[in-house]
C-alpha positions, 0 to 999 in steps of 0.5 A: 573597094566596095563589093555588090552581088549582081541581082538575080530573081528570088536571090534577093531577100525582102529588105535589100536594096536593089540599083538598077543601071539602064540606058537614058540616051547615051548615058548610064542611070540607075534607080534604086528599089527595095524588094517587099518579095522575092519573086516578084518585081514589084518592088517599092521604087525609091523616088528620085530622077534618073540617077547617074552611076556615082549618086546611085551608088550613095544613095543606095550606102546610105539606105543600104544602113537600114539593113545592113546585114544584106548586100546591094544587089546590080541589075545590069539592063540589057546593053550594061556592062559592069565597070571595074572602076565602081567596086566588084561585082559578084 
């Protein structure tokens, strides 16, 4: 079961990989950023379409090598609610 840290400001260190997951319509999507600092939220946003949750979370593996001593943080959008069935939150 994968494991992922839910993403609070200035918890996530330069470096890590954040997904984010949101409304588009009556579905969930997500996108995936990097944060370049801490306390800021202008991060550098990977290019991509509107992610569903699956490609999302295999996008952010496979990108989650380059550093791969820091976990994958989850920004839930107002609304979100986490899915067990994705791995575990914590």
């Amino acid at each position: 079961m994968r494991t992922f840290r839910r993403y609070r400001k200035g918890e996530a260190g330069i470096g890590s990989i954040v997904i984010k997951f949101y409304h588009s319509g009556d579905q969930i999507r997500g996108y995936l950023r990097k944060v370049t600092d801490p306390e800021q939220e202008e991060d550098t946003v990977f290019p991509s379409e509107e992610l569903q949750v699956d490609d999302a979370f295999l996008m952010a593996e496979n990108k989650h090598r380059e550093a791969a001593d820091t976990p994958i943080f989850v920004e839930l959008a107002e609304g979100i609610r986490w899915n067990p069935a994705w791995g575990r939150l914590i």
